[in-house]
ChimeraX commands (.cxc) that place a marker at each C-alpha (Angstrom):
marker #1 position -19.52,-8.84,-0.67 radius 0.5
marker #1 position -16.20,-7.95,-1.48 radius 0.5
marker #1 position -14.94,-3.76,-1.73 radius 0.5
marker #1 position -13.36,-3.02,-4.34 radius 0.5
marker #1 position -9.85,-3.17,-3.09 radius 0.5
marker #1 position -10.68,-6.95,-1.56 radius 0.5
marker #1 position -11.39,-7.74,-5.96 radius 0.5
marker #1 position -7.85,-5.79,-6.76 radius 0.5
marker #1 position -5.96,-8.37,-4.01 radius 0.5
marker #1 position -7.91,-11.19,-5.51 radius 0.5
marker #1 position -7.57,-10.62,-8.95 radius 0.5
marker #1 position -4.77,-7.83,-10.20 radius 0.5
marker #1 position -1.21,-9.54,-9.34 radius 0.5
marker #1 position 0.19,-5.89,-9.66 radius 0.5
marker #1 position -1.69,-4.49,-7.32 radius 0.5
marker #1 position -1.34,-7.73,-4.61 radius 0.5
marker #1 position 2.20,-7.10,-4.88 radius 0.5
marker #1 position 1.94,-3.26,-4.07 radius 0.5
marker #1 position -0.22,-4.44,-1.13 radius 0.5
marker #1 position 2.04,-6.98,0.15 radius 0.5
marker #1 position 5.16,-4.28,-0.08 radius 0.5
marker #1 position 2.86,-1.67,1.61 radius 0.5
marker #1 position 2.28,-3.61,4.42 radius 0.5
marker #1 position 6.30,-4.86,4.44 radius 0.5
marker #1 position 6.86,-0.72,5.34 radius 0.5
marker #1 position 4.16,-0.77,7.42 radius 0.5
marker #1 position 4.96,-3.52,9.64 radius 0.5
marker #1 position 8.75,-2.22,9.91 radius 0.5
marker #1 position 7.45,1.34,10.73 radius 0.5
marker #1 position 5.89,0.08,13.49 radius 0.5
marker #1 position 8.70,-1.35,15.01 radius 0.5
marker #1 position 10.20,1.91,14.56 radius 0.5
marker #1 position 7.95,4.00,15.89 radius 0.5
marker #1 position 7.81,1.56,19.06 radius 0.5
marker #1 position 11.48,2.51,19.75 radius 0.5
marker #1 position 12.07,5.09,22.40 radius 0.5
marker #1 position 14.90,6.72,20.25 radius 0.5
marker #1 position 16.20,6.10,16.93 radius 0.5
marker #1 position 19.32,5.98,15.91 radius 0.5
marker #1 position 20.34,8.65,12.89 radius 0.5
marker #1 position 19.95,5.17,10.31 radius 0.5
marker #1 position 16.74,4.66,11.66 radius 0.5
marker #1 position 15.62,8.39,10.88 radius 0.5
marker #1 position 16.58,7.45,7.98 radius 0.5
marker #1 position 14.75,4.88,7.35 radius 0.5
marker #1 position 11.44,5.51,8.78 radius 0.5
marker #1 position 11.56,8.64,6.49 radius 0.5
marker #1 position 12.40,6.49,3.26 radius 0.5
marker #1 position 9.57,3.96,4.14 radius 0.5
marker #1 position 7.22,7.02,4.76 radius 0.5
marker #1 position 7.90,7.87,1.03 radius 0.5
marker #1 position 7.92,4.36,-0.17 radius 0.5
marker #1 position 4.58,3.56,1.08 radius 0.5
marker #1 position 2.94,6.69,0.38 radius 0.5
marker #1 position 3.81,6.30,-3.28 radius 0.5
marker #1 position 2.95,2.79,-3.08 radius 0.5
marker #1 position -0.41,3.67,-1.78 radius 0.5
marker #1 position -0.60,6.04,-4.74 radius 0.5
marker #1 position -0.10,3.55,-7.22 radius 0.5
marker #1 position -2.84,1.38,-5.83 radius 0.5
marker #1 position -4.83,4.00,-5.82 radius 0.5
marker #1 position -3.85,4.57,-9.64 radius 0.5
marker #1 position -5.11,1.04,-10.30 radius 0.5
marker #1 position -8.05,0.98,-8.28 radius 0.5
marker #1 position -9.19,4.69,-10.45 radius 0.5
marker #1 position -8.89,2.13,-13.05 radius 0.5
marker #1 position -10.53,-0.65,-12.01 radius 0.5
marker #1 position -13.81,1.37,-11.10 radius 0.5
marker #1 position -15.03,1.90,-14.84 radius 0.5
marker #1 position -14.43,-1.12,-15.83 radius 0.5
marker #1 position -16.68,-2.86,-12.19 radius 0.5
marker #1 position -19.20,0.05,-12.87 radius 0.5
marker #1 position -19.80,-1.12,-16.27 radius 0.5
marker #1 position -20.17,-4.43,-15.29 radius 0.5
marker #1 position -23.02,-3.67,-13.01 radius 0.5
marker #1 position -24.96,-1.57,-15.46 radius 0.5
marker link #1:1,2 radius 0.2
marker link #1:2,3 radius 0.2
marker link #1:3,4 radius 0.2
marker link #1:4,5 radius 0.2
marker link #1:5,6 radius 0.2
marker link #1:6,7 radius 0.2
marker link #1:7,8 radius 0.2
marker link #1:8,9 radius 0.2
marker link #1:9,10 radius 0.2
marker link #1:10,11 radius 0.2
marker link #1:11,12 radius 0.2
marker link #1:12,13 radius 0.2
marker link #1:13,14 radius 0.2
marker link #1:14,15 radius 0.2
marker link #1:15,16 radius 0.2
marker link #1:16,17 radius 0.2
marker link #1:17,18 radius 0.2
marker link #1:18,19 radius 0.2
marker link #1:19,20 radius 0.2
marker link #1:20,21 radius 0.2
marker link #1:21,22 radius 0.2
marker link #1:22,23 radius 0.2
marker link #1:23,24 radius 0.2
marker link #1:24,25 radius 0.2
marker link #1:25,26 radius 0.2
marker link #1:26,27 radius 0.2
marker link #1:27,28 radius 0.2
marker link #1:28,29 radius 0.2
marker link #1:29,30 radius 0.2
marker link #1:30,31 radius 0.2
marker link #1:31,32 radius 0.2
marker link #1:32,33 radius 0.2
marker link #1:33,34 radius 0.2
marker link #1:34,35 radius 0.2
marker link #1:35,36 radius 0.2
marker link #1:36,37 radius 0.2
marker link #1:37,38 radius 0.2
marker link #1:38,39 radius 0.2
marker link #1:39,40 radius 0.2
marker link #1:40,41 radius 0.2
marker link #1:41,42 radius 0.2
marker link #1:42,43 radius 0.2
marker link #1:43,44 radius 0.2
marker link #1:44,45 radius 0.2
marker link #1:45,46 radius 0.2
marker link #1:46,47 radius 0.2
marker link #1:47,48 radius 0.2
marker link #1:48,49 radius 0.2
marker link #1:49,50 radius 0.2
marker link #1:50,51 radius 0.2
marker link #1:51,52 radius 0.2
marker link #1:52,53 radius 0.2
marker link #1:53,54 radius 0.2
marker link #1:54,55 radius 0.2
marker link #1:55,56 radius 0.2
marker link #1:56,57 radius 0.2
marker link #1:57,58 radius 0.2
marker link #1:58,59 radius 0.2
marker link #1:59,60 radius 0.2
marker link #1:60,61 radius 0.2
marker link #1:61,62 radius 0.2
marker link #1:62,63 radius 0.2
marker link #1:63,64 radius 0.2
marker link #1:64,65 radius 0.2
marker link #1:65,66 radius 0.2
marker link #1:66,67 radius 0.2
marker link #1:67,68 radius 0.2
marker link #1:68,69 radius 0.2
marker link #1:69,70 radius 0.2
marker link #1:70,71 radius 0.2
marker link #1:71,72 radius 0.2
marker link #1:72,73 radius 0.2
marker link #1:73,74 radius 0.2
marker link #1:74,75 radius 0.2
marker link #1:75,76 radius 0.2
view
């Protein structure tokens, strides 16, 4: 059975595409924090993708506070 989340990807195109940018930053954080030392840019930019994904993650989580109702009422 699917979470909830796994419906969201499936079915909510605005919430797929948060997903698939989330785990864009994600992916390119990790090659930053697998660095030895960053350069100041790089600072930079890990920083900016923390942001980015944390208010990505906030927006799914928007949708998903959303979503809930409407799956609760559907099993009632």
């Amino acid at each position: 059975m699917l979470n909830s989340r796994d419906q969201l990807v499936a079915s909510h195109e605005e919430f797929r595409r948060l997903a698939q940018e989330h785990k864009q930053y994600e992916k390119r954080l990790n090659l930053l924090t697998e660095k030895r030392y960053l350069t100041d840019d790089e600072k930079l930019e890990e920083v900016r993708l923390k942001k980015l994904k944390l208010r990505l993650k906030d927006q799914m989580e928007s949708i998903e506070r959303q979503f809930r109702p409407a799956q609760q009422n559907q099993v009632a």
